[in-house]
N, C-alpha and C positions, 0 to 999 in steps of 0.2 A: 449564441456567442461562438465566433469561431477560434482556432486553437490559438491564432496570431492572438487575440483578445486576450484570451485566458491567460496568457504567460504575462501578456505586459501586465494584468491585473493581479498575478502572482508576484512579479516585480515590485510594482509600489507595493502590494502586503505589505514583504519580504523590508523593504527598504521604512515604514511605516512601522514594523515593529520592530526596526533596530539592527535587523540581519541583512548580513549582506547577502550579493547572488549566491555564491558561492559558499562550502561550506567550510570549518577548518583546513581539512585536509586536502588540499587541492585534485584529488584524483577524484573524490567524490559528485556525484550531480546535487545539483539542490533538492533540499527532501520539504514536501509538506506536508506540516506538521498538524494535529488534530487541532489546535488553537488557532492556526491559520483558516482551517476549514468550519470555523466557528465563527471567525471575524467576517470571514467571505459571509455568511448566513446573515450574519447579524448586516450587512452591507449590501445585500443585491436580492435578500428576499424579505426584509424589512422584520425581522424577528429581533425582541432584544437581546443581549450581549448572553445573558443567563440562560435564555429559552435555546438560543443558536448552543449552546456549548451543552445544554441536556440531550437534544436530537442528535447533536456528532457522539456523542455518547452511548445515547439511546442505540443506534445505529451499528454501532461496531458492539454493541454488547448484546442485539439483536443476533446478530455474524457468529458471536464466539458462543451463545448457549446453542445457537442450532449444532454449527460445529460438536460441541461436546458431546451433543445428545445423535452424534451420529450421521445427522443432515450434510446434505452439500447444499450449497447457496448458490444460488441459479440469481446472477444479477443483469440482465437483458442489458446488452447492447456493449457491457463492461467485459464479463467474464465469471469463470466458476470458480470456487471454492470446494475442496473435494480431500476428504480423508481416503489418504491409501497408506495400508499396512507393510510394510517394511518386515521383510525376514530375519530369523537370527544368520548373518555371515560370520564368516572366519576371516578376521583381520591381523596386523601385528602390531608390536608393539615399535615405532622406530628406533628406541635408542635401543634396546636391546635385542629386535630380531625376533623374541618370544610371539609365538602363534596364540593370539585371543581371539574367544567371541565375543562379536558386535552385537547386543542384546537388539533382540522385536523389538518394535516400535510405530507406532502411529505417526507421520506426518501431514500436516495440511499444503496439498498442492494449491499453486493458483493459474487455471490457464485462462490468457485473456481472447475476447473474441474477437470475430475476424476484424468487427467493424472500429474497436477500439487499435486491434492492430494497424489498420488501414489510416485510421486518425494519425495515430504517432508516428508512422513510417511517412505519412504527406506532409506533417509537420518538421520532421527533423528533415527535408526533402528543401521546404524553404527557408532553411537558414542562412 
């Protein structure tokens, strides 16, 4: 399927369950949603409605134990998923100017790869 495909198939979803292209707030791009990515399942790889919405489940709660227990997720062709630690800084407060620390912290980065950069960058290319 190529990207042209994808989006129009995103489109009717989108218009199928209700939602327009667009989201509220008009700055926004259109977001898909794990219910859309459950419908698509149940619709192009022949799973039912229940099975598709346990795997998009299964799948990101796959994602989120590795993540906790420390893992990065290495997803070929997509991008990584990578916990980096964050130090404590010296920040301030805005209304008052007061010098605070910004406590440690763990974040999840996401960087995507070349080949998914190269999708989106040839797709937003034929608009």
């Amino acid at each position: 399927m190529n990207p042209g495909e994808f989006e129009a198939m995103l489109a009717a979803q989108r218009i199928a369950l209700g939602r327009s292209e667009v989201n509220d707030v008009a700055t926004e791009a259109p977001t898909l949603t794990k219910a859309e990515l459950a419908e698509l399942l149940f619709e192009h790889v022949g799973l039912n409605k229940r099975e598709a919405k346990d795997m998009v489940e299964a799948f990101f709660e796959s994602i989120r134990d590795a993540l906790e227990s420390g893992d990065s997720v290495k997803l070929s062709g997509f991008g990584n998923f990578q916990l980096r630690d964050k130090p404590q800084r010296p920040g301030r407060n805005p209304k008052t100017g007061e010098a605070i620390p910004i406590a440690a912290r763990r974040v999840v980065t996401f960087h995507a790869s070349q080949k998914l950069k190269s999708m989106v960058e040839s797709g937003l290319l034929s608009k």
